[in-house]
N, C-alpha and C positions, 0 to 999 in steps of 0.2 A: 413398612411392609405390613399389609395385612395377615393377620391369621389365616393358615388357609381351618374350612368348616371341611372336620369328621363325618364320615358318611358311616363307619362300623366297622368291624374289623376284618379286614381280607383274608390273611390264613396266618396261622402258629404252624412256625417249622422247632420240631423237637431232634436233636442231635442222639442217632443212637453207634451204641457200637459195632452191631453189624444187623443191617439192614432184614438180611437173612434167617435172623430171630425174633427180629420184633415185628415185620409186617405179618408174619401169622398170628402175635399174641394181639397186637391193634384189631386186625382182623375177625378174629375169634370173639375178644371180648368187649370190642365197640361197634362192629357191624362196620369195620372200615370194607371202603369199598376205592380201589387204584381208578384214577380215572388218569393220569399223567405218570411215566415213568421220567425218568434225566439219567440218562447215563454217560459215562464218560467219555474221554476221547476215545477208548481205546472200545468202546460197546459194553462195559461192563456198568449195570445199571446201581448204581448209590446213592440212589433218591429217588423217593415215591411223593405222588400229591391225590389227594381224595377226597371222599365225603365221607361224614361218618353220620349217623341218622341222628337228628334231633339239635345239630349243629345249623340246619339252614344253610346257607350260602357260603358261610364258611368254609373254608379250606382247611387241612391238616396233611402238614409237608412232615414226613420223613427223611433225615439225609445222615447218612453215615458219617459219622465224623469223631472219630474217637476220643480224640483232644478235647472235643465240646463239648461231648458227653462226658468226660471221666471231672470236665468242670461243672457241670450240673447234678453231679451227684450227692445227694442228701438236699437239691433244691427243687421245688415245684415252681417249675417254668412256665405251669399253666393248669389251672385247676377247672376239673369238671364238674357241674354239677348235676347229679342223680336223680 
Protein backbone atom coordinates (compact mmCIF):
# COMPACT_ATOMS: atom_id res chain seq x y z
CA UNK A 1 0.00 0.00 0.00
CA UNK A 2 1.19 3.28 -0.95
CA UNK A 3 1.52 6.37 1.42
CA UNK A 4 -1.23 8.32 0.83
CA UNK A 5 0.72 12.41 0.14
CA UNK A 6 -0.33 15.34 2.98
CA UNK A 7 -1.88 18.21 1.31
CA UNK A 8 -1.79 20.31 5.15
CA UNK A 9 -3.94 20.31 7.76
CA UNK A 10 -7.79 20.60 7.56
CA UNK A 11 -8.92 21.77 11.02
CA UNK A 12 -8.04 21.23 15.06
CA UNK A 13 -11.18 20.36 16.98
CA UNK A 14 -10.43 21.48 20.78
CA UNK A 15 -12.80 19.88 23.32
CA UNK A 16 -14.31 22.56 25.75
CA UNK A 17 -16.53 22.37 28.75
CA UNK A 18 -19.13 24.34 27.85
CA UNK A 19 -19.32 25.72 24.49
CA UNK A 20 -21.23 28.83 25.98
CA UNK A 21 -17.85 30.30 27.51
CA UNK A 22 -15.31 29.58 25.39
CA UNK A 23 -16.84 30.73 21.88
CA UNK A 24 -16.95 34.33 23.22
CA UNK A 25 -13.30 34.01 24.81
CA UNK A 26 -12.08 32.40 21.02
CA UNK A 27 -13.98 34.98 19.71
CA UNK A 28 -12.76 37.85 21.60
CA UNK A 29 -9.23 37.07 21.72
CA UNK A 30 -8.57 35.19 18.20
CA UNK A 31 -10.92 37.08 16.01
CA UNK A 32 -12.88 33.68 15.72
CA UNK A 33 -15.47 33.97 13.37
CA UNK A 34 -18.61 30.69 13.43
CA UNK A 35 -18.97 29.84 9.97
CA UNK A 36 -20.67 26.06 10.72
CA UNK A 37 -22.72 25.39 13.94
CA UNK A 38 -23.55 21.11 14.83
CA UNK A 39 -26.03 20.65 16.91
CA UNK A 40 -27.65 17.88 18.43
CA UNK A 41 -30.48 15.74 18.01
CA UNK A 42 -32.52 17.43 20.04
CA UNK A 43 -31.39 21.39 18.23
CA UNK A 44 -29.12 22.20 21.02
CA UNK A 45 -25.93 23.32 19.41
CA UNK A 46 -22.43 21.78 20.94
CA UNK A 47 -20.22 22.55 18.28
CA UNK A 48 -18.95 25.42 16.46
CA UNK A 49 -16.32 25.41 13.23
CA UNK A 50 -14.60 28.57 11.98
CA UNK A 51 -11.84 30.83 10.82
CA UNK A 52 -9.90 32.38 12.83
CA UNK A 53 -7.62 35.36 10.88
CA UNK A 54 -4.08 34.39 10.14
CA UNK A 55 -4.93 30.54 10.17
CA UNK A 56 -5.62 30.41 6.36
CA UNK A 57 -7.72 27.66 5.18
CA UNK A 58 -7.64 26.04 8.32
CA UNK A 59 -10.55 25.28 10.32
CA UNK A 60 -10.92 25.46 14.32
CA UNK A 61 -13.69 23.19 15.57
CA UNK A 62 -15.05 23.78 18.96
CA UNK A 63 -17.19 20.79 20.56
CA UNK A 64 -18.26 20.40 24.04
CA UNK A 65 -17.16 17.59 25.55
CA UNK A 66 -16.38 17.53 29.00
CA UNK A 67 -14.66 14.24 29.52
CA UNK A 68 -12.20 15.55 26.63
CA UNK A 69 -11.67 18.47 28.04
CA UNK A 70 -11.10 17.71 31.70
CA UNK A 71 -8.35 15.08 29.65
CA UNK A 72 -6.57 17.89 28.05
CA UNK A 73 -6.11 19.69 30.99
CA UNK A 74 -2.60 21.05 31.64
CA UNK A 75 -2.01 19.63 27.80
CA UNK A 76 -1.52 21.84 24.65
CA UNK A 77 -3.46 20.21 21.97
CA UNK A 78 -2.37 22.81 19.73
CA UNK A 79 -0.02 25.57 19.90
CA UNK A 80 -0.36 29.00 18.12
CA UNK A 81 1.99 30.99 16.93
CA UNK A 82 1.99 34.98 17.57
Amino acid sequence: MSRPELSGVHHVKIPVTALGRALPWYERVFGFRVTWEFPDEDGTVRGVAGQIPGLGDILLALRENGRAAEGCRGFDPVGFGV
